[in-house]
DSSP file (Angstrom, degrees, kcal/mol; ACC not computed):
  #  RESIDUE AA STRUCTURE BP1 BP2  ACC     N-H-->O    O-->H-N    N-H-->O    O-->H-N    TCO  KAPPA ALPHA  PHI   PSI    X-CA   Y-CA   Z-CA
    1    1 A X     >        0   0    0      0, 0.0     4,-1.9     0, 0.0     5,-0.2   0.000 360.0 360.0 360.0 -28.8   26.9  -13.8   -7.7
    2    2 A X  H  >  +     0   0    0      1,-0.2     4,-4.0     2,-0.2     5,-0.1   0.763 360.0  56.9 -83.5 -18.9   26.5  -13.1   -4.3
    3    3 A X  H  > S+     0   0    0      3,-0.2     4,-3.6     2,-0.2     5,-0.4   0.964 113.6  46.7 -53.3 -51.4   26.5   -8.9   -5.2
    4    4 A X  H  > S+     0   0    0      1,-0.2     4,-1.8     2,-0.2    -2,-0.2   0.935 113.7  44.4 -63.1 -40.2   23.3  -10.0   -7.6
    5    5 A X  H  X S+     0   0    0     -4,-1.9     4,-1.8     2,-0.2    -1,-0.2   0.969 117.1  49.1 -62.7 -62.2   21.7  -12.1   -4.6
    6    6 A X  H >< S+     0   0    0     -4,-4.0     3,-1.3     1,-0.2     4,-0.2   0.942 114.6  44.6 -45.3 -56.7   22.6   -8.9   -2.2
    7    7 A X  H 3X S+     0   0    0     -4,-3.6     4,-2.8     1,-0.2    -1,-0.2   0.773 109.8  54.4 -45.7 -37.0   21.1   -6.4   -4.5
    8    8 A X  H 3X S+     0   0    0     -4,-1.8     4,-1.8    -5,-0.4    -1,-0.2   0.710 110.4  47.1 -68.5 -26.5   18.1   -8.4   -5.1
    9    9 A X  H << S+     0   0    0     -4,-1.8     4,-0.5    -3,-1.3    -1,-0.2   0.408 108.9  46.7-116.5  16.1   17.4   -8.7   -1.8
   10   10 A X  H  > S+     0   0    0     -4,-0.2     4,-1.4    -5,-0.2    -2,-0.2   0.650 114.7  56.2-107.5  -7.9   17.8   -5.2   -0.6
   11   11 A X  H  X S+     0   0    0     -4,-2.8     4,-0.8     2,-0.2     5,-0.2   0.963 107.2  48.5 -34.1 -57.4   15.5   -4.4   -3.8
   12   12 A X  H  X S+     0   0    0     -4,-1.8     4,-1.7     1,-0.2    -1,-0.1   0.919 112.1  46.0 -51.8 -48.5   13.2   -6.5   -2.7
   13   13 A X  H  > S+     0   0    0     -4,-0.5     4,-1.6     2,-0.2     5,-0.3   0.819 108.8  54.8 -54.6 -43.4   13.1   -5.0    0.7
   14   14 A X  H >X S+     0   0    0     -4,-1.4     3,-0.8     1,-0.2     4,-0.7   0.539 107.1  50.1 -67.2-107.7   13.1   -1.5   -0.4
   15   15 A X  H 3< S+     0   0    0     -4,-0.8     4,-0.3     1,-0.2    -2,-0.2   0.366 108.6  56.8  -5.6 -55.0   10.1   -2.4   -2.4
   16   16 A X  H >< S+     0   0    0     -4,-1.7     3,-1.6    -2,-0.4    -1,-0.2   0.909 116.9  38.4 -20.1 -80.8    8.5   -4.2    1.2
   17   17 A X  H << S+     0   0    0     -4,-1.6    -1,-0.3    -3,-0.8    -2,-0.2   0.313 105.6  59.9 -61.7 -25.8    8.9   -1.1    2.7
   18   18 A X  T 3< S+     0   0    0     -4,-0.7    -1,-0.4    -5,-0.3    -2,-0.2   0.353 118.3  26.5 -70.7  -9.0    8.1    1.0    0.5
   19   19 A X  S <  S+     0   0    0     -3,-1.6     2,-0.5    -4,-0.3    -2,-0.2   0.214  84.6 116.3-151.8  16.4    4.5   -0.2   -0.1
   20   20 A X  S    S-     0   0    0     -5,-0.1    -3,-0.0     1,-0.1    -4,-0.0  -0.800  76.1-111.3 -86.6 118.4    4.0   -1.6    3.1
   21   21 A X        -     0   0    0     -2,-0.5    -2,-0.1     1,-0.1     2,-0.1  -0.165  45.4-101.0 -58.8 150.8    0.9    0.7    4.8
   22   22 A X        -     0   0    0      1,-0.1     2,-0.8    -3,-0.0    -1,-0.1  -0.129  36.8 -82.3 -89.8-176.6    2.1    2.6    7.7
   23   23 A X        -     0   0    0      1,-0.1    -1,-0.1    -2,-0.1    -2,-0.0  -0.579  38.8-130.3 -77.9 103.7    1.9    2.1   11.4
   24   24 A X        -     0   0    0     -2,-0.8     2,-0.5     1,-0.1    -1,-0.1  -0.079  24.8-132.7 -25.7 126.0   -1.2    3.1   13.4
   25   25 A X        -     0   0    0     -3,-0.0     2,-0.2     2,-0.0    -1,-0.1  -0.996  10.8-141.1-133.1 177.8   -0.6    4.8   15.9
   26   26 A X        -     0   0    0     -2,-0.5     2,-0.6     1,-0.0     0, 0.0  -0.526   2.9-151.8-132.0 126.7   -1.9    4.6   19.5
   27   27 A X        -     0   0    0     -2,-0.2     2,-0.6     2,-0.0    -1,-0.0  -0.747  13.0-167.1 -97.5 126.7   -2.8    7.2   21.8
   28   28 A X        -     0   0    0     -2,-0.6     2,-0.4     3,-0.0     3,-0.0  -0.960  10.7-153.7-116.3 142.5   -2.3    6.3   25.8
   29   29 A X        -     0   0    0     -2,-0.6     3,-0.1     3,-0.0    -2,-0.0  -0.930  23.6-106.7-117.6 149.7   -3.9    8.5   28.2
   30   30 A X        -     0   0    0     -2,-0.4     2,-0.0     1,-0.1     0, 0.0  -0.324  43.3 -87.7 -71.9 148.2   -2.6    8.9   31.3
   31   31 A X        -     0   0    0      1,-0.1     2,-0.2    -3,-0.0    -1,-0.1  -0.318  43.5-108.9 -57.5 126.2   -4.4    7.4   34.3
   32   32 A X        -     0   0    0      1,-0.1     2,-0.2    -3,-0.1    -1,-0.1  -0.495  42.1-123.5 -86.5 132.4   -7.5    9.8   36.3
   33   33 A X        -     0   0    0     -2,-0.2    -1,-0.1     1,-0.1     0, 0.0  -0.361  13.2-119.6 -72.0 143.7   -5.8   10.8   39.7
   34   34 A X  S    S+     0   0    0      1,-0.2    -1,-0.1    -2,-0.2    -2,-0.1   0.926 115.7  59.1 -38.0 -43.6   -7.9    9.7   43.1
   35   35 A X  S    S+     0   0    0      2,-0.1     2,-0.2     0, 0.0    -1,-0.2   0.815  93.3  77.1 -82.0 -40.7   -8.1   13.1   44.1
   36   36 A X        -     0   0    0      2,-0.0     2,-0.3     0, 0.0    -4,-0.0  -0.530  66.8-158.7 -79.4 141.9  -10.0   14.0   40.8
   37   37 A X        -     0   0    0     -2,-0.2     2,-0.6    -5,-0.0    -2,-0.1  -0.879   5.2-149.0-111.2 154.0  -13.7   13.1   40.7
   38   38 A X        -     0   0    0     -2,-0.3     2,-1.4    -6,-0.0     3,-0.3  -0.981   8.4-150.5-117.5 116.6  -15.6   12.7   37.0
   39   39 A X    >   +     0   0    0     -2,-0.6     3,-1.2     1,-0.2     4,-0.1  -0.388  39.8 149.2 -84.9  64.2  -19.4   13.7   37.3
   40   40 A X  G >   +     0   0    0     -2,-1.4     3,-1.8     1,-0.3    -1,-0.2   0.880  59.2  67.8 -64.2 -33.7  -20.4   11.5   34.8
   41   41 A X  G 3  S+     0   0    0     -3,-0.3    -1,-0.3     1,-0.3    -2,-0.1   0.873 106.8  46.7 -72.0 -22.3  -24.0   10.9   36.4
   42   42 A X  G <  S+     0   0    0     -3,-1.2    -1,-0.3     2,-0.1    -2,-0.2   0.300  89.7  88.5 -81.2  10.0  -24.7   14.9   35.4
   43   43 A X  S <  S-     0   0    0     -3,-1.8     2,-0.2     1,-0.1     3,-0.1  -0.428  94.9 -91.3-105.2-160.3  -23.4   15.1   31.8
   44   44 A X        -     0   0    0      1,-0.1     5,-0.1    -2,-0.1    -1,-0.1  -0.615  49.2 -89.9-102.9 159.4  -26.2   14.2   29.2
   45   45 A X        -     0   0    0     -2,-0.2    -1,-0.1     1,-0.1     4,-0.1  -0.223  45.1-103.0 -79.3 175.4  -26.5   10.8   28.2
   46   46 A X  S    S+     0   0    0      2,-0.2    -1,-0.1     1,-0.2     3,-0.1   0.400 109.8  59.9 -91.2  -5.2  -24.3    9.7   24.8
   47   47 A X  S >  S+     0   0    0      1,-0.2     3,-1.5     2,-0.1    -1,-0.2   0.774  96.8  62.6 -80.8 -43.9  -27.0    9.7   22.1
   48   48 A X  T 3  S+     0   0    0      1,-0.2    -2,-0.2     3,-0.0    -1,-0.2   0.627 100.2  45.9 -22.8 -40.7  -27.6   12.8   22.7
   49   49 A X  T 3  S+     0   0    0     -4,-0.1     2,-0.3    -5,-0.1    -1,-0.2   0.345  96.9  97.0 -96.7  -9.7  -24.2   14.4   21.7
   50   50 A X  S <  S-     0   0    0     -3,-1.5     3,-0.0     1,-0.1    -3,-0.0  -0.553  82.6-118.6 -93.2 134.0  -24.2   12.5   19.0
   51   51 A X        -     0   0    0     -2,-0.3    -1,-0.1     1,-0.0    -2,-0.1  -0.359  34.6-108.6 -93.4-175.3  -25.4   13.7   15.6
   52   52 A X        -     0   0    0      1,-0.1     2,-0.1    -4,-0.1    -1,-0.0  -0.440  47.8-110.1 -93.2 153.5  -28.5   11.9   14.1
   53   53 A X        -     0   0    0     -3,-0.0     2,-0.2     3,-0.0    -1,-0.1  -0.405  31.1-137.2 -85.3 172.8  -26.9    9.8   11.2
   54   54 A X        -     0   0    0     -2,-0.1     2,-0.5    -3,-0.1     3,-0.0  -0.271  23.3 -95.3-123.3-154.1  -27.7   10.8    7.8
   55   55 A X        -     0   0    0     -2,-0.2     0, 0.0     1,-0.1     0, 0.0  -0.975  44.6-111.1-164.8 114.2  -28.5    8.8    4.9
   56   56 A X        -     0   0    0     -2,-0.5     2,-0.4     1,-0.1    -1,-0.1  -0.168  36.8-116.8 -51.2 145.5  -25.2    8.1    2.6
   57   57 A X        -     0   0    0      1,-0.2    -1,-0.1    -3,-0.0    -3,-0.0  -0.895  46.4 -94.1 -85.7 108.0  -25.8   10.4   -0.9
   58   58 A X        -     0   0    0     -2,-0.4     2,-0.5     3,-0.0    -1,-0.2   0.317  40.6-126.8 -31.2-164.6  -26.1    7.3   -4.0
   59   59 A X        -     0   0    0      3,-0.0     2,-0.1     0, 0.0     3,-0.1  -0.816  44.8 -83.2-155.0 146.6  -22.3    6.7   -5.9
   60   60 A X        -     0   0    0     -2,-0.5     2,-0.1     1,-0.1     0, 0.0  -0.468  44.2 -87.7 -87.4 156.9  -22.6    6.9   -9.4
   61   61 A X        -     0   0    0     -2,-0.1     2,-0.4     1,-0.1    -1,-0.1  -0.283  33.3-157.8 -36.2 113.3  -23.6    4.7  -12.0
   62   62 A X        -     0   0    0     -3,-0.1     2,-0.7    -2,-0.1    -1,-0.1  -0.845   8.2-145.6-112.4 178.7  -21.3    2.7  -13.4
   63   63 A X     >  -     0   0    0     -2,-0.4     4,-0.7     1,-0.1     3,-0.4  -0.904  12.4-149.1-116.4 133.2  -21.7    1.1  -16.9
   64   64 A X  H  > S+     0   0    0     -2,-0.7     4,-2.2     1,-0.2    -1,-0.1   0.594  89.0  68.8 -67.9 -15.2  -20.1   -2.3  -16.9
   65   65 A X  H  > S+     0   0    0      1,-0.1     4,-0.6     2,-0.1     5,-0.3   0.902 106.6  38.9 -74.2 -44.8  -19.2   -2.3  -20.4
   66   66 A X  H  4 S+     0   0    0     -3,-0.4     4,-0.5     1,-0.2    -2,-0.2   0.641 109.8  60.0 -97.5  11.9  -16.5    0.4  -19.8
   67   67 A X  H  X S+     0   0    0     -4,-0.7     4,-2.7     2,-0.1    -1,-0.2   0.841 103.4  49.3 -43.9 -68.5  -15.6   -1.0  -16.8
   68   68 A X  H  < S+     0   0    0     -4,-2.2     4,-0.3     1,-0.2    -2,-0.2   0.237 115.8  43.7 -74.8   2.0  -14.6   -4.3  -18.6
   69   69 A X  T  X S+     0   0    0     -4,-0.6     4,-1.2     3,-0.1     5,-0.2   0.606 111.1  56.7-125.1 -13.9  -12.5   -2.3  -21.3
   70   70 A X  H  > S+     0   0    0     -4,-0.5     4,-1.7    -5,-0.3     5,-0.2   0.998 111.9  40.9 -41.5 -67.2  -11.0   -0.2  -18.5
   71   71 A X  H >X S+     0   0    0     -4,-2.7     4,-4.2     2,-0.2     3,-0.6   0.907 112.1  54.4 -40.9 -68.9   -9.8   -3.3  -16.8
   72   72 A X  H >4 S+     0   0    0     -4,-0.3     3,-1.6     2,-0.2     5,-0.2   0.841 107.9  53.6 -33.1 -91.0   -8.6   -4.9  -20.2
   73   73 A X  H >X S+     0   0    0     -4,-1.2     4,-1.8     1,-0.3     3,-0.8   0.689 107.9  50.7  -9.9 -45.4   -6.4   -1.7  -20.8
   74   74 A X  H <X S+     0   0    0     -4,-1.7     4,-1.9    -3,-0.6    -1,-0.3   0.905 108.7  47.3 -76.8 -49.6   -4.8   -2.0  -17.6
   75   75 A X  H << S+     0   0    0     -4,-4.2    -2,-0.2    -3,-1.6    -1,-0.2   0.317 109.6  56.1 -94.5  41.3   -3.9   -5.3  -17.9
   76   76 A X  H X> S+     0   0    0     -3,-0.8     4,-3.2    -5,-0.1     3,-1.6   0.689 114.0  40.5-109.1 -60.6   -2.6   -4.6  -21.3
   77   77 A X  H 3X S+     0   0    0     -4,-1.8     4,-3.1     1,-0.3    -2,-0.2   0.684 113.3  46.9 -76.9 -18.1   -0.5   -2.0  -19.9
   78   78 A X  H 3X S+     0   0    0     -4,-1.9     4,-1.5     2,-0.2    -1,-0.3   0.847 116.0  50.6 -92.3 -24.2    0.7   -3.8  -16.7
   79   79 A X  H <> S+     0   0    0     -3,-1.6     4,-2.5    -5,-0.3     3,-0.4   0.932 116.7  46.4 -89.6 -73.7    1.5   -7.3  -19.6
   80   80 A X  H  X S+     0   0    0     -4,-3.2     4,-1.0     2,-0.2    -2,-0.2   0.897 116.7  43.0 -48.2 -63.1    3.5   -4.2  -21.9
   81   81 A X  H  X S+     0   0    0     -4,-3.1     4,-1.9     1,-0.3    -1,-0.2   0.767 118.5  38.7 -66.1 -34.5    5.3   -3.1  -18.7
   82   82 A X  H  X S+     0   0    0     -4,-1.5     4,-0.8    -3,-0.4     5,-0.3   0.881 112.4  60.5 -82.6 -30.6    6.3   -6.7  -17.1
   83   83 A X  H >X S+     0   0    0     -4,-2.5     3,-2.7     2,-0.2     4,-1.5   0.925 110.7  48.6 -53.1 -58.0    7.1   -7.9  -21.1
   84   84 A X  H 3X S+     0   0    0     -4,-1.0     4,-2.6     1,-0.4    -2,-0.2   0.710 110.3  44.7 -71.1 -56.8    9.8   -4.8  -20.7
   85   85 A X  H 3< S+     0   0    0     -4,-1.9    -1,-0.4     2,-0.2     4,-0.3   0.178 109.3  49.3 -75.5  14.4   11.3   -5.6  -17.7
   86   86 A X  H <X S+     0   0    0     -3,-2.7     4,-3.5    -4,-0.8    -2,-0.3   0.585 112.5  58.5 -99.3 -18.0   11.8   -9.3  -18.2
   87   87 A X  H  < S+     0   0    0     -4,-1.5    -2,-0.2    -5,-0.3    -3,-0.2   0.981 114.4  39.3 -43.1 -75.3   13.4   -7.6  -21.8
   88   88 A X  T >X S+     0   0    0     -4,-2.6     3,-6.4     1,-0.2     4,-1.3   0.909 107.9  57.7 -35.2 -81.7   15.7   -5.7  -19.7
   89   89 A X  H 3> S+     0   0    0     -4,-0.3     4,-1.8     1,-0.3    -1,-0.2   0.759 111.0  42.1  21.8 -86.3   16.5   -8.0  -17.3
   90   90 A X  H 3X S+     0   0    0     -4,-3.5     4,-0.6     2,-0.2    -1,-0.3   0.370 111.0  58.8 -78.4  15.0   17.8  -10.4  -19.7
   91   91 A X  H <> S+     0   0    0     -3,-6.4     4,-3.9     3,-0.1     5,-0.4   0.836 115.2  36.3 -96.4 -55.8   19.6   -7.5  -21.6
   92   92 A X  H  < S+     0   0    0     -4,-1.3     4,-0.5     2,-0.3    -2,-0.2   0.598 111.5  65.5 -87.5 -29.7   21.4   -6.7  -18.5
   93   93 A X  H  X S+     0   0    0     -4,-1.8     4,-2.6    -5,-0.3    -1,-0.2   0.998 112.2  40.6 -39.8 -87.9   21.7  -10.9  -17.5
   94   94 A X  H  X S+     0   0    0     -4,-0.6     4,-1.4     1,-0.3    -2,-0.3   0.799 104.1  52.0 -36.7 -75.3   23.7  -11.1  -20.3
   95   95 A X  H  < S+     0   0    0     -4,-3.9     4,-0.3     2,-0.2    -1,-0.3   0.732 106.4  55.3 -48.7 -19.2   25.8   -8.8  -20.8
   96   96 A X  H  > S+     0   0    0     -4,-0.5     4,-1.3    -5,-0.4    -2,-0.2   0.881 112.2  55.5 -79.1 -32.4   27.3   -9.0  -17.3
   97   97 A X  H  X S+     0   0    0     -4,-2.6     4,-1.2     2,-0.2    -2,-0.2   0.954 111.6  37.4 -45.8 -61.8   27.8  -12.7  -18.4
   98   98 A X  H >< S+     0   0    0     -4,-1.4     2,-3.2     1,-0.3     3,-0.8   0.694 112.0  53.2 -67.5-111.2   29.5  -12.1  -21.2
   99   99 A X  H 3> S+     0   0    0      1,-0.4     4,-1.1    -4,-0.3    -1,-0.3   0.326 105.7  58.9 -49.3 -25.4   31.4   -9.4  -20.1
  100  100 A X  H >X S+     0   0    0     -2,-3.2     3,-1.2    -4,-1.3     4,-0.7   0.995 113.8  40.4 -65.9 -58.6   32.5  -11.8  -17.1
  101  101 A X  H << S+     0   0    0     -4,-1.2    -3,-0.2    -3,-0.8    -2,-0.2   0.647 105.9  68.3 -63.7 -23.0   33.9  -14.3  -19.9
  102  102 A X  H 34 S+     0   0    0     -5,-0.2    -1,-0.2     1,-0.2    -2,-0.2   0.653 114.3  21.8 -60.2 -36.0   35.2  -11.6  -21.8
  103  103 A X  H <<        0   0    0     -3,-1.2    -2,-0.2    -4,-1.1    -1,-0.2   0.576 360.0 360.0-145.0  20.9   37.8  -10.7  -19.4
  104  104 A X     <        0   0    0     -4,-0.7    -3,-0.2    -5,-0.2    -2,-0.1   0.488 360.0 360.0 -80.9 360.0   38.3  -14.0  -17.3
């Protein structure tokens, strides 16, 4: 039982980790020297560089009726899939049971 317990919990962990979003990462920039001066008071001010925003283009229409039978369909499929793996599961339950009494 404690193999079933081990497996189960590096499954689980593979799973974790597997679908766990990955890690940002972070940019350091190194520290402006003494010696260097920045002439910030000549560049142009920061709206300026910037470009003028633009006005998002609409997202399409959707029609709520086939929305609501997408959704249904998916949770048809995801109800079929988990029905299948508790099937297994217990196929696989079982038989290691028996086969444990079978030759103890």
């Amino acid at each position: 039982m404690a193999k079933v317990r081990g497996l189960l919990l590096v499954g689980l962990l593979g799973a974790l980790f597997y679908c766990a979003a990955p890690a940002q990462a972070a940019v350091v920039e190194a520290p402006a020297q003494a010696g260097v001066q920045v002439q910030a008071q000549t560049a142009a001010p920061a709206e300026a560089l910037l470009p003028a925003p633009q006005q998002a283009a609409p997202g399409p229409v959707l029609d709520p009726t086939q929305t609501d039978k997408a959704n249904a369909q998916k949770t048809r499929n995801k109800l079929i899939a988990g029905g299948i793996a508790i099937v297994l599961l217990a196929i696989v339950f079982f038989g290691r049971r028996k086969r444990k009494k079978g030759n103890g």
